[in-house]
N, C-alpha and C positions, 0 to 999 in steps of 0.2 A: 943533265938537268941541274945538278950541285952547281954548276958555275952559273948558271941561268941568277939561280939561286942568291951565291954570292955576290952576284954582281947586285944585288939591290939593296946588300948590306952596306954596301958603300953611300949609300939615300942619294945618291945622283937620281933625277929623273931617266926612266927609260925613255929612248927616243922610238915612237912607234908611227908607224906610217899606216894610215886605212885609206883603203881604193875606193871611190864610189862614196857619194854624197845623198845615199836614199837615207829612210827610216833606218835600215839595217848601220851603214857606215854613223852616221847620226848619233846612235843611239850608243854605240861604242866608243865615239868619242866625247861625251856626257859622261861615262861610265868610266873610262880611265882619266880624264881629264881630272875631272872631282877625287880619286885617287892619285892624284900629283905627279900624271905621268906626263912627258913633253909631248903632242899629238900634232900631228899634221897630217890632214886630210884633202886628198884630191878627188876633182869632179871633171869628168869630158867636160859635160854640156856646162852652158853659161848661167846656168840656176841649179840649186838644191833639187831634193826631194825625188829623183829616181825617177820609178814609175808611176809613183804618184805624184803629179805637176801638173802646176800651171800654164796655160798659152797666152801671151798677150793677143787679143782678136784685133786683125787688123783693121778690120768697118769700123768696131764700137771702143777700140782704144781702152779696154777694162779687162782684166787678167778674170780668167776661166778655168777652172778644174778640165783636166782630159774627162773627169769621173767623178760622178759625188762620190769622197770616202766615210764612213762612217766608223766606230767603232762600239761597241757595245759594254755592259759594265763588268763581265767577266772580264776584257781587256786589262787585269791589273798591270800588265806593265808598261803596256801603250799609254796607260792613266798615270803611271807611275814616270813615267817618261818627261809625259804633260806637265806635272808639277818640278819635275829637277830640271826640265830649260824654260822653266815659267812663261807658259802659254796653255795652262789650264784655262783662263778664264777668255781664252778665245775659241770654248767648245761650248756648246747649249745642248744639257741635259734633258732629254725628252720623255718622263715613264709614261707615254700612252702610245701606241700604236694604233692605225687606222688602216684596219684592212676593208676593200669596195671589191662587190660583186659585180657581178652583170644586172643592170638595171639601178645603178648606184644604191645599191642597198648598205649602207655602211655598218661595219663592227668595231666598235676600237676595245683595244685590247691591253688591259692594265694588270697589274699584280696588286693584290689585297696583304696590306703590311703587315696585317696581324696573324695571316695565313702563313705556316712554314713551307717553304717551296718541297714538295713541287704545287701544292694545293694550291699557292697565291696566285696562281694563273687560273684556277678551273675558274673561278664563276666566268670567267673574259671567255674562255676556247668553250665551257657550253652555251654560249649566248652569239656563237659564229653561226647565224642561222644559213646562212648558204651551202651549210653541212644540214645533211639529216642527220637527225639522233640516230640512226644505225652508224652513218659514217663517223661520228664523233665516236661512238665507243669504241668502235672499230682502230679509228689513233690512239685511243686513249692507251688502248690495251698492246698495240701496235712500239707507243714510245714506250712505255714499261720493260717489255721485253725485248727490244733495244739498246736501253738502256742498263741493259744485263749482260749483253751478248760480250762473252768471253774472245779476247782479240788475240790473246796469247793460241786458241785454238783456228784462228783464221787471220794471220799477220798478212795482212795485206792481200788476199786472195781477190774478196767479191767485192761486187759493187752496193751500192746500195740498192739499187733500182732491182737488182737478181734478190735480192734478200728481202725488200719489202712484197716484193711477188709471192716470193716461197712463202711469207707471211701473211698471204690473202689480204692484202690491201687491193681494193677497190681501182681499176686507173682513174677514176672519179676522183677521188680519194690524193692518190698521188700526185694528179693535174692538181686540185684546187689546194692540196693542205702542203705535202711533202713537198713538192716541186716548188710550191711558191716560197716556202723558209729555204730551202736547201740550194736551189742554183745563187739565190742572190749571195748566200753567204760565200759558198765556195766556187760560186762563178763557173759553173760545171754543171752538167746536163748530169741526170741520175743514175743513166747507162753507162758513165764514165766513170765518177766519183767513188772513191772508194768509201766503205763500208765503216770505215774507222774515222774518216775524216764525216761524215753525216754524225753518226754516232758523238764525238766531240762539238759540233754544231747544238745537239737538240742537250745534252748531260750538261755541260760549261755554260751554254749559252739560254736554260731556261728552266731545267729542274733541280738545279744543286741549290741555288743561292739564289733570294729575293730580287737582287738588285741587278743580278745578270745578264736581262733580257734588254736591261734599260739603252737605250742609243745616243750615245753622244757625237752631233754634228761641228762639223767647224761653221765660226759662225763669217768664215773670212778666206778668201783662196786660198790653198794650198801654202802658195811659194811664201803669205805673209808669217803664216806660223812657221815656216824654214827660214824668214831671213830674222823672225824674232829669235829661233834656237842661235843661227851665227851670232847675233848677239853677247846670247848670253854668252857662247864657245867663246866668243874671244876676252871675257871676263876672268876664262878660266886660263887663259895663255897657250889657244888654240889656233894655232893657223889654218886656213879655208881658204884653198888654190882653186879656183874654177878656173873652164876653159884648159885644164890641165890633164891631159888624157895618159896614163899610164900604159905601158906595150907589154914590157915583160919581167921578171924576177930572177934574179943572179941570186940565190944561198948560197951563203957562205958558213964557216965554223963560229963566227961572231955577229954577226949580222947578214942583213937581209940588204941587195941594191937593187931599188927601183926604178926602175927604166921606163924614159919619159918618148913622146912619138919624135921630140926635137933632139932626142938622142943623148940627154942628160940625164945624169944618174944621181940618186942619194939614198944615202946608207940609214937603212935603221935599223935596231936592234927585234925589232917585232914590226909584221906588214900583217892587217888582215886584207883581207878582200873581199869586197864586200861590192859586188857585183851583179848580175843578172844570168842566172844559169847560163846563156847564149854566150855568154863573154871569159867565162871563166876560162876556157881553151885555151882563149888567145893570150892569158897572163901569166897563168903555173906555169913553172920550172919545168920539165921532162921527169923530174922526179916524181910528178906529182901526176902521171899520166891518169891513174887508176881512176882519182876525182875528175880529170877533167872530161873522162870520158863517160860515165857514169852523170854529167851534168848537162854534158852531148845528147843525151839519150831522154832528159825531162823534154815533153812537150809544153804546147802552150796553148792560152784558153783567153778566147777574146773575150771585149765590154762594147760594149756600145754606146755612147751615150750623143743623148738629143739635147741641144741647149735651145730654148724656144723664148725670143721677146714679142709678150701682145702688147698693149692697149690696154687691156686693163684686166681686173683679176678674173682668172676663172677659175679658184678657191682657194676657202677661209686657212685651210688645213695647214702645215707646215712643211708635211710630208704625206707621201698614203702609198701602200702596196696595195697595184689592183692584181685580180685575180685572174686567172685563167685567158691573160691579153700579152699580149707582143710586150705591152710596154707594162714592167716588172713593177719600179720605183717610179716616183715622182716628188719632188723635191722643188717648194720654192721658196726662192731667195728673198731678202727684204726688200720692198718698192720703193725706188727710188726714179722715179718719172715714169719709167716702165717697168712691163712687170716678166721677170726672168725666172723661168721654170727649167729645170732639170729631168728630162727623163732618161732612167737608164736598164740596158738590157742585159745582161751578164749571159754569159756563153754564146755568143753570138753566132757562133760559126755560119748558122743556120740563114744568117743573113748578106754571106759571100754570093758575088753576082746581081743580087736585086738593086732594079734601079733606087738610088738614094730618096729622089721625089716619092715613091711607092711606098718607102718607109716612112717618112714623113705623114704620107698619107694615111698612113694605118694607124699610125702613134696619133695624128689628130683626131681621128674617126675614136678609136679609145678615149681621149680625154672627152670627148666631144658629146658619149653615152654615158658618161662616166658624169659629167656637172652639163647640162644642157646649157647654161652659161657661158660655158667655151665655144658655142655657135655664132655668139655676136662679139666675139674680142677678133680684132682683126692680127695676124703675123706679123711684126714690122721685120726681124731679123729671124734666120735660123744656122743652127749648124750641127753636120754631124760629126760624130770623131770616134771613128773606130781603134782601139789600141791592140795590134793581133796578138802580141806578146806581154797581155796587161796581168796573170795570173799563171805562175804553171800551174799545171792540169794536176790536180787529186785524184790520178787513179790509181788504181793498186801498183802497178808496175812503179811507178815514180816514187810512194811509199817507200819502195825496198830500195831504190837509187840515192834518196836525197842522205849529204854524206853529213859526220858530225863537224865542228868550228874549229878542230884540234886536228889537223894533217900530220902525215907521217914526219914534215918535216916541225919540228917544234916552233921555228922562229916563225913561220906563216901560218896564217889560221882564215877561215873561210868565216864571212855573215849573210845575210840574205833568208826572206823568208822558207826559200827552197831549201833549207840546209834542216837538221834534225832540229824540229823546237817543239814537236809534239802537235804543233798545232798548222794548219791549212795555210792557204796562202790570205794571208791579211796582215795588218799591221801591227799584231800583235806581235806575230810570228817573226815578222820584220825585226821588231823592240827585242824580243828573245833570243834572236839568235843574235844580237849585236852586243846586250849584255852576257851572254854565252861566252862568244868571244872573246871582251872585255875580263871576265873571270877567271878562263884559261890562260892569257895573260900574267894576270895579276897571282896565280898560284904558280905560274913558274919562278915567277919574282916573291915567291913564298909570302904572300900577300893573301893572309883569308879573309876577304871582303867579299862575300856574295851579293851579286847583283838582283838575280833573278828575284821578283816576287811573287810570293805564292800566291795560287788560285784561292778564289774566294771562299769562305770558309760554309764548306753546304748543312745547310740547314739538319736540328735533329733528326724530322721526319725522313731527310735524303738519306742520310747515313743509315737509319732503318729500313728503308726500303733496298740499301746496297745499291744506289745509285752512281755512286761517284767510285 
């Protein structure tokens, strides 16, 4: 480590290699870059952005999300990310939420400013009348003690859905309130989802801090905010090799050689890797077995999503979660001749085998009860796009596998939201573990620049309650 050390007493730039072009690679080389280190980053595929990306559609010639992604306003450092490769202002903050029952009965759901959270949501969740007031107290009292539940005495065991039972939740209950917050976030069925990763959903994501709940959408495909970050990377004297698929890792005592599929190699003194659990196998060293098997062993948890062009609007809204239906989210875009809605299904598994037309069909019969206006907009274009490897799986087992950014071997280090970042599979997690990695870096090179940014600062009332 001392020579790691000295080597950066010399102020030469380190030369560091990251593998993979998602959020997680991304966000590590924003992180070292801005600390003056030399970075060169490679991507297989022929565009940024990983697993969340864009597809140019070949009928309508206009690039499309696999997935709406959103982020929320705990996300510090997804947000923090936003501002240091300046494409903040290609996200649209939304504090209202609009949740639709069966029989379009709509609730929208806002935080009251002057209320300390967790209170700034009550007047919104007691005014969700598609809950009875038994079943409202019933969560009420349900996330409280939740939000208490000691993890250090069950690391990774239950699930959530075993836990909210033992907790006489309602499956009423579970169907319309738990299920509808909890798969979209962690893209996970509740019989799955581990206990720790919900728990982090409902404490980060809506009773610590006012602003947390809030959603920030992009207001623009995916790939435009990845080719604004390149941008700015190459401001910072970043190089960005696409099309350039990495195989394998030679460590060495002074550097790291990365080995390309055309059989060329170059040396860096740090490689992270910043990959997709499926891939890591194929790139560590042998020395590095222990992670790569352990990453062998994450499963994975589909998305679905519907991209639907009518004829004309069939509604006002922006977004809306409907309830207790197939189709979860719905999301539409700005009109521009016609009109482009997003809907999407998280944990999909459930829809392997069924004909495509049949999903179509159920998801338009949803919208269709849901704004009775969507009866006269005619379909011009549709598409589905299943992604089966769009999330690993949050359940307990995976918990105890996902490894930390810092490997046995020093000069290689792992990113990716699957890696230890505290937090589920999102884009946070993404952001986390890339500045992770960027920090282990930069402390071997005796560099105390901490990247990470702290969670939001939870309200008095939270901290009294021992919420956070």
């Amino acid at each position: 480590m001392s020579a790691l050390v000295n080597s950066a007493s010399s102020r030469e730039p380190s030369r560091i290699g990251i593998v993979g072009g998602g959020l997680a690679g991304l966000a590590a080389a924003v992180a070292l870059a801005e600390s003056g280190q030399s970075v060169e980053l490679f991507e297989t595929k022929r565009r940024l952005g990983g697993r969340a990306t864009s597809y140019e559609d070949p009928q309508t010639n206009v690039l499309i999300d696999n997935c709406q992604h959103v982020a929320m306003g705990c996300c510090t450092n997804f947000l923090d990310f936003c501002n240091r490769a300046k494409i903040q202002h290609l996200l649209r903050r939304d504090s209202r939420l609009h949740f639709i029952a069966h029989g379009g009965r709509r609730n929208d759901f806002r935080g009251v400013n002057w209320l300390p959270a967790p209170l700034h949501l009550a007047p919104s969740f007691l005014q969700l009348t598609y809950l009875t007031l038994k079943e409202r107290v019933q969560i009420c009292r349900g996330l409280l003690r939740l939000s208490r539940v000691s993890l250090t005495s069950d690391p990774g065991q239950s699930t959530i859905g075993e836990w909210l039972r033992k907790d006489g939740q309602t499956e009423r209950a579970i169907r319309c309130f738990w299920e509808v917050v909890l798969v979209s976030a962690l893209a996970e069925s509740l019989d799955r989802a581990s206990l720790a990763a919900a728990r982090k959903v409902f404490v980060d994501g809506f009773l610590n801090a006012n602003a947390a709940y809030e959603v920030y959408v992009p207001t623009v495909p995916l790939q435009q905010l990845y080719d604004q970050v390149a941008s700015h990377l190459s401001t910072q004297h970043t190089s960005i090799h696409l099309s350039k698929p990495a195989t394998s890792l030679r460590p060495a005592t002074n550097e790291v050689q990365l080995v390309f599929d055309d059989g060329s190699s170059r040396a860096f003194d740090f490689v992270i890797v910043a990959v997709p659990w499926r891939r890591v196998a194929d790139i560590l060293p042998p020395e590095l077995s222990k992670v790569s098997n352990a990453a062998t062993s994450i499963t994975s948890s589909p998305i679905t999503s519907l991209h639907l062009w009518f004829d004309r609007s069939i509604m006002s809204l922006p977004h809306a979660v409907l309830i207790d239906r197939l189709s979860q989210w719905i999301f539409a875009a700005p009109a521009t001749g016609v009109y482009y809605y997003q809907v999407v299904i998280s944990a999909s598994r459930d829809l392997a085998g069924r004909n495509r037309e049949s999903v179509l069909d159920e998801v338009l019969q949803d919208l269709c009860e849901t704004w009775p206006d969507a009866k006269q907009a005619e379909l011009i274009e549709w598409r589905m796009i299943t992604e089966q490897h769009a999330v690993f799986s949050v359940t307990p087992e995976t918990e105890r596998q996902r490894p930390p950014q810092q490997t046995d071997c020093p000069r290689i280090l792992l990113a990716g939201d699957w890696t230890q970042t505290d937090w589920p599979a999102t884009m946070e997690g993404a952001v986390r573990s890339g500045y992770l990695a960027a920090e282990a870096i930069l402390s071997q090179l005796g560099i105390d620049k901490p990247q990470v940014v702290p969670a939001l600062e939870p309200s008095w009332l939270a901290r009294w309650l021992r919420l956070t």
